[in-house]
C-alpha positions in Angstrom: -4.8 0.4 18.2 -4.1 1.7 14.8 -6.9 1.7 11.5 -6.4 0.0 8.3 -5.9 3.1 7.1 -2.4 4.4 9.0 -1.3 0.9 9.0 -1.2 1.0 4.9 0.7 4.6 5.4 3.2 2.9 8.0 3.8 -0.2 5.9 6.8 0.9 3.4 8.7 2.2 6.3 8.3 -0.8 7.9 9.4 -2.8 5.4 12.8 -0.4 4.5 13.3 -0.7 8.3 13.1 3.0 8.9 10.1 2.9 11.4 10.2 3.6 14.7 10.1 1.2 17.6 6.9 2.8 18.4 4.9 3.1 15.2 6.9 -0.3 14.2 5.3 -1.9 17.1 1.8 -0.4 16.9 1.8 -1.8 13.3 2.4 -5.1 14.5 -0.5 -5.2 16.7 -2.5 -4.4 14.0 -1.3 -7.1 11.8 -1.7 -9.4 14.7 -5.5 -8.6 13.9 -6.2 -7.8 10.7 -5.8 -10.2 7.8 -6.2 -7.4 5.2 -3.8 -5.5 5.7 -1.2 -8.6 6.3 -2.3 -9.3 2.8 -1.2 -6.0 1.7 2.3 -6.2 3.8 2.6 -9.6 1.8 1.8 -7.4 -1.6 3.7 -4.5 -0.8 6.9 -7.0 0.4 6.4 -8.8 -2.8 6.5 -5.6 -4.9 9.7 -3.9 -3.4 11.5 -7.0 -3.9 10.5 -7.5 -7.5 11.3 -3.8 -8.6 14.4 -4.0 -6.8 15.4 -7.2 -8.4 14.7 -5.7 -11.9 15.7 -2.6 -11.4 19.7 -1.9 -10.1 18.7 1.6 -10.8 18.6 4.6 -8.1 16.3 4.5 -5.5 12.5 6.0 -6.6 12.7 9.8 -6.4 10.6 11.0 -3.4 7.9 12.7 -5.4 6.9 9.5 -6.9 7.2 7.2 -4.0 4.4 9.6 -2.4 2.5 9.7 -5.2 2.4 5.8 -5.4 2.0 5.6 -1.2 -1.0 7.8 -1.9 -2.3 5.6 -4.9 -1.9 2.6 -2.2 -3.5 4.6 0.4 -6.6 5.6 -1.3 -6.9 1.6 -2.3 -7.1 0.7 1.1 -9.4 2.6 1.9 -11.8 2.7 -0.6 -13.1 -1.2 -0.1 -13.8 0.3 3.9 -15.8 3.1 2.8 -18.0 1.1 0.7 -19.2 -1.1 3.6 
């Protein structure tokens, strides 16, 4: 099973349906276990649809969607490496 950590990395192509069956289903398991990280599917969800209600705009350039996946990354696992 996957860690907290490549389940947060997974979780934006999950939710723009570009995941693999594989990964996709991998993911899945570990939500079916972990209620942290279906809190932050339920976040991330929540943000997407927000920004792209308020914003008709392009899509975010690739640069910064990384540099915000990383941002959400680092967050997730953070609160594990204090424990």
């Amino acid at each position: 099973m996957i860690d907290c950590t490549e389940a947060v990395r997974r979780m934006w192509a999950y939710l723009e349906h570009v995941l693999e069956p594989t990964p996709a289903d991998e993911l899945e398991a570990h939500l079916d276990s972990c209620q942290r990280c279906c809190g932050e599917l339920e976040f991330n969800d929540r943000l997407r649809a927000m920004v792209a209600e308020r914003s008709p705009g392009p899509e975010v350039p690739g640069e910064l969607r990384a540099h915000l996946e990383e941002i959400l990354r680092r967050s997730a696992v953070e609160p594990e490496a204090r424990s």
